[in-house]
C-alpha positions as CSV (number, residue, x, y, z in Angstrom):
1,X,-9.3,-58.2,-18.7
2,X,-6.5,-57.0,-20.6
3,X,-4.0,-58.9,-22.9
4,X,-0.9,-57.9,-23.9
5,X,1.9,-58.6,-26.5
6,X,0.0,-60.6,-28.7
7,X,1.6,-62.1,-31.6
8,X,1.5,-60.6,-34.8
9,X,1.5,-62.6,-38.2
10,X,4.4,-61.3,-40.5
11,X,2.3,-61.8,-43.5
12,X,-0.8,-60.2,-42.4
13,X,0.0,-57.6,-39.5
14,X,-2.6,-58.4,-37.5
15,X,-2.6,-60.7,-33.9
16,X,-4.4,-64.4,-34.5
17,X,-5.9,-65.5,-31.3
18,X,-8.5,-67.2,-30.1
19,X,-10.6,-66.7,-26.6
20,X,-12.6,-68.7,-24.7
21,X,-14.9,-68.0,-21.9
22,X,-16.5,-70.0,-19.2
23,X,-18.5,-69.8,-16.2
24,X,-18.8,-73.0,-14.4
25,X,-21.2,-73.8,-11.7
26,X,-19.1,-74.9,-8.2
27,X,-21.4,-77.0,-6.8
28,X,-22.9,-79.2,-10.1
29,X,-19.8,-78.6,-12.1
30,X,-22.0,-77.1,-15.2
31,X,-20.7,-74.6,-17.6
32,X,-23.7,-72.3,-17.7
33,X,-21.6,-70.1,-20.0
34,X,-19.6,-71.6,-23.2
35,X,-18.3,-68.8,-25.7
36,X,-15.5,-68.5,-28.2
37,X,-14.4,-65.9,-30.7
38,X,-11.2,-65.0,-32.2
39,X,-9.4,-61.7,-33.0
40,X,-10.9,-62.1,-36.7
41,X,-14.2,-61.2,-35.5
42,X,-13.1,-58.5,-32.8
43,X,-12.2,-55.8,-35.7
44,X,-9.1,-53.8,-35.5
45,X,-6.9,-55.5,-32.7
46,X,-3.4,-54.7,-32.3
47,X,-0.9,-56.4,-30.1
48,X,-3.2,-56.1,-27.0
49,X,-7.0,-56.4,-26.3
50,X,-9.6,-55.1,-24.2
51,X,-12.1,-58.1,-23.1
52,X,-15.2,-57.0,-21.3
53,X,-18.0,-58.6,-21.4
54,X,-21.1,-59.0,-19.1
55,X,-23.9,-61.6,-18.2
56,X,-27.5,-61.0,-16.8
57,X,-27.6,-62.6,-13.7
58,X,-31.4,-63.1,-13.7
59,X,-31.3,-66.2,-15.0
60,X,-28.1,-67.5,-12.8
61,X,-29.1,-69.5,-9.6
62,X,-27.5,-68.4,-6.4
63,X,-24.3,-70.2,-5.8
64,X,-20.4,-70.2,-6.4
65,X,-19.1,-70.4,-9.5
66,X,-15.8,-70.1,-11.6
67,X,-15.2,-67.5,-14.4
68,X,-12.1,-68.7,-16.6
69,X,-10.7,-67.0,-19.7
70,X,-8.7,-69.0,-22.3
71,X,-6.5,-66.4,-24.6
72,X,-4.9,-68.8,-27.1
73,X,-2.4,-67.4,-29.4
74,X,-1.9,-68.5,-32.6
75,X,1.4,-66.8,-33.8
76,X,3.6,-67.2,-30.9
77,X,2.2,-70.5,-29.5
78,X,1.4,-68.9,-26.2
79,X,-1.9,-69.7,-24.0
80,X,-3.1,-68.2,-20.9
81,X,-5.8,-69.2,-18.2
82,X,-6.8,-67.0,-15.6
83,X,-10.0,-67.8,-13.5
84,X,-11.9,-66.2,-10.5
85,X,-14.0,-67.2,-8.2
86,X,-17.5,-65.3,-7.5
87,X,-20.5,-65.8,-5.3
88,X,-24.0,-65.2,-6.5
89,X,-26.4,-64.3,-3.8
């Protein structure tokens, strides 16, 4: 996923922003995935980021279930949610 125009802090030059990821079981409503980490511990970020991560899908049960990724800026007040669905077999 890709972010753009990220606020930047006058004072420091760099973006604040904090993001959030879940994967949420369909059927049992369960997060099976909880993570959050902010732009202090990505490095060198500008006013856009890069996310990818991935997850091994050994231990995930067949089933539906929701990704959703919570970009939460800090300097201009801004959040954003998308999700997606995706099927496990």
């Amino acid at each position: 996923m890709q972010v753009y125009n990220l606020g930047i802090d006058q004072q420091t030059h760099k973006p604040s922003a904090t993001v959030e990821y879940e994967i949420t079981n369909l059927a049992s409503h369960k997060a099976i995935v909880h993570t959050v980490e902010s732009t202090q511990q990505m490095g060198n970020v500008g006013d856009q980021l890069t996310l990818a991560r991935t997850l091994p899908l050994a231990a995930v049960e067949p089933g539906q279930y929701q990704v959703s990724i919570k970009v939460d800026d800090q300097v201009s007040k801004q959040s954003l949610t998308p999700t997606a669905t995706f099927t496990v077999e």
